[in-house]
C-alpha positions in Angstrom: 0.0 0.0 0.0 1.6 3.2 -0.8 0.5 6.5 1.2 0.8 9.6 0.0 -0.5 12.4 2.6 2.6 14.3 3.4 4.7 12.5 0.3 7.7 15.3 -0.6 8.2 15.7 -4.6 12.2 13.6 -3.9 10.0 10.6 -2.9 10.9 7.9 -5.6 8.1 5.4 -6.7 8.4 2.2 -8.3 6.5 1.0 -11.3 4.3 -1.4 -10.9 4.5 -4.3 -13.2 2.2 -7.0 -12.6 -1.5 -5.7 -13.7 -4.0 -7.1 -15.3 -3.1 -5.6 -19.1 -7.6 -5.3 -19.7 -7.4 -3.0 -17.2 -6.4 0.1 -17.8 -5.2 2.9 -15.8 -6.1 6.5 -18.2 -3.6 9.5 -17.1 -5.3 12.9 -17.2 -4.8 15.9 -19.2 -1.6 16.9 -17.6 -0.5 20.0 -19.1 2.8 20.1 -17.6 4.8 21.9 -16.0 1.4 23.5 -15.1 0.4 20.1 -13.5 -2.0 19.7 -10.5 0.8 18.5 -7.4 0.3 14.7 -6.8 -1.1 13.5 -10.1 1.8 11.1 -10.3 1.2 9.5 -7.0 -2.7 9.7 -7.1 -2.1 7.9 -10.9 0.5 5.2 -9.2 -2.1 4.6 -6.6 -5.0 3.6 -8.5 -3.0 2.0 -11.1 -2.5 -0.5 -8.2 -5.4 -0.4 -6.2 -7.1 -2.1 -10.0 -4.6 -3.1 -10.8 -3.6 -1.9 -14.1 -1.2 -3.6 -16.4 -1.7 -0.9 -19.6 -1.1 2.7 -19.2 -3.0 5.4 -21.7 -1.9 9.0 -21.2 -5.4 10.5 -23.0 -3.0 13.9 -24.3 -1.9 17.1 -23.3 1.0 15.4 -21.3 2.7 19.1 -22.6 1.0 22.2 -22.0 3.4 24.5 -24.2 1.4 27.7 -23.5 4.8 29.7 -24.4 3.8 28.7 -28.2 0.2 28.7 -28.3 -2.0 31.0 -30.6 -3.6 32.7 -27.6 -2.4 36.2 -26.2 1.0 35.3 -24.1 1.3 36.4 -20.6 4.1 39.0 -20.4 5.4 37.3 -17.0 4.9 34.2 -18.0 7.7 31.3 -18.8 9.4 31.3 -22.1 9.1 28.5 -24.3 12.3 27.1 -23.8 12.1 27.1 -19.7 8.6 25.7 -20.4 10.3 23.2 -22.7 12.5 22.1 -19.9 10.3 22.1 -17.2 8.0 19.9 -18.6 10.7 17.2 -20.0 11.7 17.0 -16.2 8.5 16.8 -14.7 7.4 13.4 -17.7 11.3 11.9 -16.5 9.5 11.1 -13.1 6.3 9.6 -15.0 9.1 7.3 -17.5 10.2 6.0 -14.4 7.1 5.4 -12.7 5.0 4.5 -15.8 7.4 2.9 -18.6 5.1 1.9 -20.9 2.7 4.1 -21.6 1.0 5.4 -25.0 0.1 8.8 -25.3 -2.5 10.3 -27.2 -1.6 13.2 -29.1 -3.6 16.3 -28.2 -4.3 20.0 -28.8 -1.7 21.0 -26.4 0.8 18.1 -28.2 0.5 19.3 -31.5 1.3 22.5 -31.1 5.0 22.2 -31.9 3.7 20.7 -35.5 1.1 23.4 -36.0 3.5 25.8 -35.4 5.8 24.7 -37.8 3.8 23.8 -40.6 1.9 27.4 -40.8 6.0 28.5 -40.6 6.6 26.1 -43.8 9.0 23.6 -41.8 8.7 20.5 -43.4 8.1 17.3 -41.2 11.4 15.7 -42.3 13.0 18.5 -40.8 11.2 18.0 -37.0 11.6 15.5 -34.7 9.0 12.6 -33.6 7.1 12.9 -30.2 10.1 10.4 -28.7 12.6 12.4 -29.3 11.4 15.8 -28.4 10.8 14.2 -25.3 13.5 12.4 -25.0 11.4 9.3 -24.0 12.3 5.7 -23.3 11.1 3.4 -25.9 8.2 2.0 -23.6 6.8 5.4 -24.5 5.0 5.9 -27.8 2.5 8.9 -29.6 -0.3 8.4 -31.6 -3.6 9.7 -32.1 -5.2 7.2 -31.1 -5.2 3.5 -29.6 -7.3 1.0 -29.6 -7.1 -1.4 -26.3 -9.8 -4.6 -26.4 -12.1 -3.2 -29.0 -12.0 0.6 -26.7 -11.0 3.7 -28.6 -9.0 6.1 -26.5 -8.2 9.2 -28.3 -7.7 13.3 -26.8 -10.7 14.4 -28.3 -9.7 17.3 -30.1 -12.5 18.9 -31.8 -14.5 17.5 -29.5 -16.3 19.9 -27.0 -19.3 20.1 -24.5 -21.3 17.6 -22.2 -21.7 15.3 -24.8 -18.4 15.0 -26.4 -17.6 11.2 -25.4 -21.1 9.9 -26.7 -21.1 12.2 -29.7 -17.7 10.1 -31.0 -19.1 6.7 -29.9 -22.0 7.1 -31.6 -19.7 7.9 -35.1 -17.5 4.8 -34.4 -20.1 2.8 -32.8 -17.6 1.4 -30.3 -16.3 2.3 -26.3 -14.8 5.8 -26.3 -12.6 7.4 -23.5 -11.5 10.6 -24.3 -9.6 13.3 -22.4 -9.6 17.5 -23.4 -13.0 18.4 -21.4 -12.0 20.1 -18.8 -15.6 21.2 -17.6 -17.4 18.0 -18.4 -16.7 14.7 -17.0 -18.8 11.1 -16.7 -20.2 8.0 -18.6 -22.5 8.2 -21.2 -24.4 5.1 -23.2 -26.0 4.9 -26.3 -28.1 1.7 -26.7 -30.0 0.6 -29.9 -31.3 -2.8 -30.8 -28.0 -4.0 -32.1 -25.5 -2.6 -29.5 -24.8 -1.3 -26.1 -21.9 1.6 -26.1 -20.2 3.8 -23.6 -18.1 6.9 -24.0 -15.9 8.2 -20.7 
């Protein structure tokens, strides 16, 4: 049993490798280094506590405000010390977490956004790995699919409804992340099916 209440940031966590791989533990919208504190060990926890042998982070592991298309705050971090700050913070979830696929999100993107409207081409850019320098238990994409569930970000995606709304078009288990203001389980049922969206 681990306990957390009082747990300094120095504290080092081990992984925990013996879960059930149907069950799977779904990391937040992190946004780091803007991250709420203890994420990582309320995620460890209840990757344990049901036991959790596959790891999802849903997107936005990377908030990269410093290069967004939104007004930038004059006293706010620069995009390099962002940069930095948020490669250190994911070095303590490779460590606790080491394989883990990540969604691409909004947030994620914006590196590639950013270039293409600045004509880099993509052979010019480095992947998702190595911009994060991750281990190779870590991989990007925009979506996974884990015993016939669709995890994606949700980009696009907005509202009460969003989950459901993306069932419904794929007909399958959703679990998205990128509502902040919304959370919950939805179902759609028809004569044929049964489906849920988180």
């Amino acid at each position: 049993v681990l306990v957390i209440e009082g747990m300094s940031k120095n504290v080092k966590l081990k992984p925990y490798l013996k879960g059930d791989k149907d069950n799977v533990l779904v990391i937040p919208d992190t946004h780091f280094p803007f991250e709420k504190e203890g994420i990582l060990e309320h995620c460890r926890i209840m990757q344990e506590k049901y036991n959790c042998g596959s790891v999802v982070n849903i997107g936005d592991e990377a908030d990269l405000c410093a290069i967004s298309d939104y007004e930038k705050d004059p006293d706010g971090k620069s995009a390099g010390d962002e940069y930095e700050m948020a490669k250190q913070a994911l070095k303590r979830w490779y460590e606790v977490f080491p394989n883990t696929k990540v969604c691409i999100g909004n947030h994620s993107s914006r590196i590639f956004r950013l270039s293409r409207s600045s004509g880099l081409p993509k052979k010019m850019l480095k992947s998702y790995e190595e911009i994060w320098e991750a281990p190779k238990g870590w991989k990007w994409s925009e979506s996974w699919e884990i015993k016939g569930v669709h995890y994606t970000h949700g980009t696009g995606l907005s509202g009460a409804g969003a989950g459901i709304k993306l069932a419904k078009q794929y007909r399958q288990n959703c679990v998205i992340g990128h509502v902040h203001s919304e959370a919950g389980i939805q179902y759609s049922a028809s004569k044929k099916d049964l489906i849920w969206a988180l």
